[in-house]
N, C-alpha and C positions, 0 to 999 in steps of 0.2 A: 597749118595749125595742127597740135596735135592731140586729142582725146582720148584721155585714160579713161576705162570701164574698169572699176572695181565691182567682182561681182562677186554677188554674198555664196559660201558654197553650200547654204542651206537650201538653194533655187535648185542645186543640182546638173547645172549649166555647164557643158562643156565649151572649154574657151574654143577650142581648133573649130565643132562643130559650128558654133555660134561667128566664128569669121567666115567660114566658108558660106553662110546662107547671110551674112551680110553681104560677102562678094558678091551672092548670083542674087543679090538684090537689087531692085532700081535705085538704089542706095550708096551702089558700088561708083554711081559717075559722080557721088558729092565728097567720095574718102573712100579710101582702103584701109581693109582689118586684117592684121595680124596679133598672132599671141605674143606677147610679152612675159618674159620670166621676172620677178621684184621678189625683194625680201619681204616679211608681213611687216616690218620696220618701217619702210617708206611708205605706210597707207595707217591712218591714225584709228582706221577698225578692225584691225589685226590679219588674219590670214583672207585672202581673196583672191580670187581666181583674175588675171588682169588681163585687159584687151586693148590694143591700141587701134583708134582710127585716126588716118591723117586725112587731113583734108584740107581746101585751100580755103574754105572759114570754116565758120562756129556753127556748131549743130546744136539746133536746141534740145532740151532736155524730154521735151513732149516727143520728139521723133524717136529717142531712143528709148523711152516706155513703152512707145507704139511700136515698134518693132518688136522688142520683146515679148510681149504680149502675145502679137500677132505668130510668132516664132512660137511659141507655147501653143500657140491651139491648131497651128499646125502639125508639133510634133506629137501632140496627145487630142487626136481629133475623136470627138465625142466624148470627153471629160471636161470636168470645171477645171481651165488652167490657173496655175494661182496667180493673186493681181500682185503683179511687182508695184516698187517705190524707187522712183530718181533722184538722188540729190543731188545736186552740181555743186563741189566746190572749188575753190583757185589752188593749184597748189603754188607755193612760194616760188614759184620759176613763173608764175604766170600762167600754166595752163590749165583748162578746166579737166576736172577731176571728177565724172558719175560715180557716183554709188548707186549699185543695183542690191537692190534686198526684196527679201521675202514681204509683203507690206502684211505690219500688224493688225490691218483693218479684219474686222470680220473676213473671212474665206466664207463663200457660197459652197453649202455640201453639194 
């Protein structure tokens, strides 16, 4: 199965890096990440940094918050990392579709 990350480029998120610390993840024996190149056409929230994972099922939406997250206060250890947002939706082929954003919720200074 396969799992497109559309990720907001207001995160700042690099796709290459962000697959590579998926791979060396305990994450890596439920799907592998590579970068994917898309037009901002194919994603109905325009330009986005795209990540693919396959996997042989469905990853839910809390694992790839929690990663991220977790991936953020690693790579800025001792700062407030900012709290992302998942959406999942289908795209017309059937396969789930995250959006990863900046979450509009208050930010902790």
């Amino acid at each position: 199965m396969r799992h497109h990350l559309a990720i907001d480029p207001a995160l700042d998120l690099a796709a290459d890096e962000l697959a590579l610390a998926w791979n060396n993840s305990d994450h890596a024996d439920e799907a592998a990440a590579r970068v994917e190149s898309a037009s901002a056409a194919s994603f109905p929230m325009g330009e986005m940094t795209v990540l693919l994972l396959s996997a042989a099922a469905s990853i839910p939406a809390a694992v790839i918050a929690t990663f991220i997250s977790d991936y953020f206060k690693r790579k800025f250890p001792g700062k407030q990392p900012p709290v992302v947002e998942v959406t999942t939706i289908t795209t017309p082929d059937g396969e789930p579709l995250f959006i990863i954003r900046k979450s509009i919720e208050r930010q902790e200074p």
